[in-house]
C-alpha positions in Angstrom: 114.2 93.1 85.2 116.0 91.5 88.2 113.5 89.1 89.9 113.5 91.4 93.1 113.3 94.4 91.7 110.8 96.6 92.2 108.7 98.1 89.3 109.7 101.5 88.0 108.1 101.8 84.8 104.4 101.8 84.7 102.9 98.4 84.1 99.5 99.6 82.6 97.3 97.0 80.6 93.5 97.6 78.9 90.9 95.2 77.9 86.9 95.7 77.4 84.4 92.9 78.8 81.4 93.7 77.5 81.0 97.5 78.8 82.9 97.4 81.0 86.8 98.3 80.5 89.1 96.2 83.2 93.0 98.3 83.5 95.9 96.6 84.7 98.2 98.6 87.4 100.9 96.8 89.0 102.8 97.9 91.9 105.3 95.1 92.8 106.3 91.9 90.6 109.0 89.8 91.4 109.8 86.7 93.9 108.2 86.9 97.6 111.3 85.6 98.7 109.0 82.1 99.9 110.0 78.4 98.3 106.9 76.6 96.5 107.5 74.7 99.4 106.8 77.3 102.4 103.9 78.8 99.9 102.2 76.1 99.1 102.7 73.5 101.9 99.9 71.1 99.7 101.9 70.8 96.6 105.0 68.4 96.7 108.5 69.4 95.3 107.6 66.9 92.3 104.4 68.6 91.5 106.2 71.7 90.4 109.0 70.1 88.7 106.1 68.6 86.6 104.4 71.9 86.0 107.5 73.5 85.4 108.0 74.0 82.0 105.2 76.1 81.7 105.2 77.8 85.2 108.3 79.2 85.0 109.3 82.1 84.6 105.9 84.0 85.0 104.5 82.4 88.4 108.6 80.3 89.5 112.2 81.7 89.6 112.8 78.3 89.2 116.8 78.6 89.7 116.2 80.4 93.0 113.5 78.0 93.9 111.1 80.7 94.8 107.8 81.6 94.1 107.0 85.0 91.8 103.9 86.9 92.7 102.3 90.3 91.0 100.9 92.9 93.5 98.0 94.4 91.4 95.5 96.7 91.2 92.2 96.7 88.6 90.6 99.9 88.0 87.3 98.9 86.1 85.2 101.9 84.2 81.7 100.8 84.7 78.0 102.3 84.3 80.1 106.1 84.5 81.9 104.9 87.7 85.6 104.1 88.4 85.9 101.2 90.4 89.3 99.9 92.1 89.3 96.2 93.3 92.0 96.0 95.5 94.6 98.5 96.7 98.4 96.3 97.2 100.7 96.8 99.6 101.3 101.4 99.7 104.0 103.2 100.8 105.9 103.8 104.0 103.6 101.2 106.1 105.5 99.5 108.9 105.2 95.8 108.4 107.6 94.2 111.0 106.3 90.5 110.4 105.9 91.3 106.6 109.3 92.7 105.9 108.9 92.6 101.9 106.0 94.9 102.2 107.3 97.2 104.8 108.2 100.4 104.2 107.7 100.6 100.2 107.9 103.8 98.2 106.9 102.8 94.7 105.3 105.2 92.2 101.8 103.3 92.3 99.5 106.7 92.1 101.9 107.5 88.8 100.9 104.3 87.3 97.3 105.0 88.6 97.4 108.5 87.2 99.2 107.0 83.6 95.9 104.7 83.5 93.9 108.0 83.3 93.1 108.0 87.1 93.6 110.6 89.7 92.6 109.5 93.8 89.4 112.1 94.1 88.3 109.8 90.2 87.5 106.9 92.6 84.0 106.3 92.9 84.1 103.0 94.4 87.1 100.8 96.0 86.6 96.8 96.3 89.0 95.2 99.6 88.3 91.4 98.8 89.7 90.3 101.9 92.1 92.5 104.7 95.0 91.1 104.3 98.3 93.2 103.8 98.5 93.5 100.5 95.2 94.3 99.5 94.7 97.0 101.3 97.8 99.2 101.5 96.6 101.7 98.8 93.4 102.5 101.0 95.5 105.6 103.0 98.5 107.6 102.1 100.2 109.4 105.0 99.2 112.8 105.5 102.4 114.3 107.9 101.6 111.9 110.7 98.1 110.8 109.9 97.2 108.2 107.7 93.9 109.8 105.6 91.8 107.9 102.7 93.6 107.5 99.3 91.0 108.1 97.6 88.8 110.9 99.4 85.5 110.5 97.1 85.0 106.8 97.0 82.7 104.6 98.8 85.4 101.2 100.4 83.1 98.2 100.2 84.2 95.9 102.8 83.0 92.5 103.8 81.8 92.8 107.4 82.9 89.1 108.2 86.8 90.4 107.5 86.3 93.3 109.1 84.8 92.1 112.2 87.8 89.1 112.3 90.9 91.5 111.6 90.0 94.5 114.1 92.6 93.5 117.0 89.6 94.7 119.3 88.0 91.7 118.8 91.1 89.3 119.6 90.7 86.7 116.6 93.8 84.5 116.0 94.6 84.5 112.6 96.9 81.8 110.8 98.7 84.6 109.6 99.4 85.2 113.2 101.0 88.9 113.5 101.7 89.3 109.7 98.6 91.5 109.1 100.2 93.7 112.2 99.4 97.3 112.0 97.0 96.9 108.5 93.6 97.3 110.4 94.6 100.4 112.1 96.4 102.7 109.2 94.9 101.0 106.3 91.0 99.7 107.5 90.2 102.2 110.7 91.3 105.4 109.0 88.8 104.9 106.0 86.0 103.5 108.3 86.5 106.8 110.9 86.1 108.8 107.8 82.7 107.5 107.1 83.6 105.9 104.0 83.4 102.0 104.5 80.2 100.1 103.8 80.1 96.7 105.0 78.2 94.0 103.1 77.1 90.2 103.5 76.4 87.6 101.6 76.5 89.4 98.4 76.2 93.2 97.1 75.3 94.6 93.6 76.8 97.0 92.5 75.8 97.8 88.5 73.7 95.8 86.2 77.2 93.7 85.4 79.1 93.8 88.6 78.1 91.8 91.5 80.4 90.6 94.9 79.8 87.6 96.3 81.1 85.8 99.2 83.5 83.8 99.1 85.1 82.4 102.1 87.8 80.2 102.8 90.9 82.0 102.4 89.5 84.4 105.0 86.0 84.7 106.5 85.5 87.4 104.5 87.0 86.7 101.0 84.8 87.5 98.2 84.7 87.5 94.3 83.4 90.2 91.7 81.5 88.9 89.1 81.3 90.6 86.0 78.4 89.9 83.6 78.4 92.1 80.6 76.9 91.1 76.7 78.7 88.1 76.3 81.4 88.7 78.5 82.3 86.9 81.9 84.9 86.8 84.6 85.7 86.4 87.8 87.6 88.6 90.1 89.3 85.8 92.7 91.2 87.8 94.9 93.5 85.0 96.9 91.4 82.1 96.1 94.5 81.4 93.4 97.7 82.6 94.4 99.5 80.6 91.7 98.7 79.4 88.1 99.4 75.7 89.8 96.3 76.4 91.6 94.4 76.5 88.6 95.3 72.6 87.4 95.7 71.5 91.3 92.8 73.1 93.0 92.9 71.3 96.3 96.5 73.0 96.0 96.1 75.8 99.4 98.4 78.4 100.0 99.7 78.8 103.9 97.3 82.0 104.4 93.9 80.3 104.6 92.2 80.4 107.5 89.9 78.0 106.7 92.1 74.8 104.3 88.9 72.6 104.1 86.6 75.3 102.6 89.0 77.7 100.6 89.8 74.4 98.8 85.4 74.3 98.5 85.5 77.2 97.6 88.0 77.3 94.9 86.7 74.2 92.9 83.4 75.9 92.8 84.0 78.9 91.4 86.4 77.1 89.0 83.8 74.7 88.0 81.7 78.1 87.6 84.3 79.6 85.3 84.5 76.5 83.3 80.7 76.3 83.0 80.5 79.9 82.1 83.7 80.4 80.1 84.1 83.1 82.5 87.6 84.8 82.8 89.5 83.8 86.2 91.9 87.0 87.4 93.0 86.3 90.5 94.8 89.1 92.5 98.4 87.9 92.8 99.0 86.9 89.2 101.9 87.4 86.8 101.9 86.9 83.4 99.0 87.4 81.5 97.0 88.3 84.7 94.2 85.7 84.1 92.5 83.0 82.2 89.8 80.9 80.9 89.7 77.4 82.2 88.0 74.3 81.3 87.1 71.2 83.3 89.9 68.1 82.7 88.5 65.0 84.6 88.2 65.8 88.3 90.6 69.0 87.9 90.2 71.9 85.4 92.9 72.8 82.6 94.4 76.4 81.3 92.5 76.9 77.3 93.6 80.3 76.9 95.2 83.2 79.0 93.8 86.4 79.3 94.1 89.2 77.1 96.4 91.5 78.6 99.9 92.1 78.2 102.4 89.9 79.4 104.4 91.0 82.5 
């Protein structure tokens, strides 16, 4: 596949973590036409030609010099529930500062429906954060109305994004207009229908799954925590954009709102990881999607990637 392609085969991977099974659907993977460079402002040119050889090709094109990214959904089967963390980018959204998310038509509710899920299945659906593409999936266009997605799930939310993304309140983001438009077809449709729940601090949701604040990356990024037997992991939304991240943690992309504490933030819950031998699966990976860290000096070092397939 042609780094800039689109996906047109579905890209559907299962593994079990204790009792609960965790499903791989992949909407987008390819280059997000950005340089390490413009990505990752933190990391020098020389510290990815020293990370190359086992960067590339799953997280760096690096002929093209550009940075490859995964735009992922995981649909975990929990306690009888289906639970979605994370919805991508969706179809036909206008995204005029985001112009390699506007507009899509991908077969994403194919893949979703080839993983043995159909949009009323949904019992629950996890937004980490607001930002474009994790929240796409959250309405489809109805004719002219952008409706819920998924019209029998429950969208947990953390308040602190939703109160700093809804343009009514006038925040001024780093991402300055590139979230244009998201709040109002892909947040405000679902919270008019009665279907967001907005949570602080933390929010259980089963015996294994717990979310947890996390901020940094936004105010309101957050984590799932998954606890099951002897199972652990970590759902990190965009507290890793990159593998790099996971040897370089001070490493920030050019999204975070807050540099000083997403880089806090991301060497605790690596430490965490480490300590618990916890899987990592950050949203935006390729690859093998995740995996299990341990502490190397003051940094942390890849031991083992995570089970699924490679993409």
């Amino acid at each position: 596949m042609n780094s800039t392609d689109h996906r047109t085969e579905p890209a559907v991977r299962e593994i079990v973590l204790g009792d609960v099974t965790v499903t791989r659907v992949v909407e987008y993977y390819g280059t997000v036409h950005m340089s390490p460079g413009a990505f990752f402002p933190d990391a020098s040119e020389d510290l990815w030609r020293r990370h190359e050889d086992w960067l590339a090709p799953d997280f760096l094109d690096a002929a093209a010099n550009e940075c490859r990214s995964a735009i992922q959904t995981w649909v975990l089967r929990s306690e009888g529930r289906t639970i979605l963390v994370d919805t991508g980018v969706g179809n036909h959204k206008e995204r005029p500062y985001s112009p390699v998310w506007s507009r899509l038509d991908t077969d994403f509710l194919g893949d979703l429906a080839r993983a043995g899920v159909r949009p009323e299945d949904v019992d629950l659906v996890i937004n980490t954060h607001l930002h474009v593409d994790h929240v796409g999936w959250n309405t489809r266009l109805d004719g002219r109305e952008w409706v819920p997605t998924f019209p029998n799930a429950t969208y947990l939310v953390p308040r602190a994004d939703f109160e700093f993304w809804n343009p009514a309140n006038g925040y001024r983001p780093m991402l300055g207009r590139g979230n244009q438009n998201v709040f109002e077809d892909s947040v405000a449709p679902v919270h008019a229908a009665g279907q967001i729940r907005l949570w602080e601090d933390d929010y259980r949701i089963d015996a294994g799954l717990r979310l947890e604040a996390a901020p940094g990356h936004t105010p309101g990024s957050s984590v799932l925590a998954l606890r099951s037997g002897g199972d652990r992991a970590l759902f990190v939304g965009d507290l890793l954009h990159t593998a790099l991240q996971f040897v370089e943690p001070d490493t920030n992309s050019c999204f975070c709102e807050d540099p000083v504490r997403s880089r806090a933030t991301r060497r605790r819950l690596l430490a965490r990881a480490a300590d618990d031998n916890a899987l990592v699966i950050p949203a935006h990976l390729g690859g093998h999607g995740g995996a299990e860290v341990t502490r190397s000096g003051d940094s942390f070092a890849v031991t083992a990637w995570a089970p699924f397939t490679r993409i």
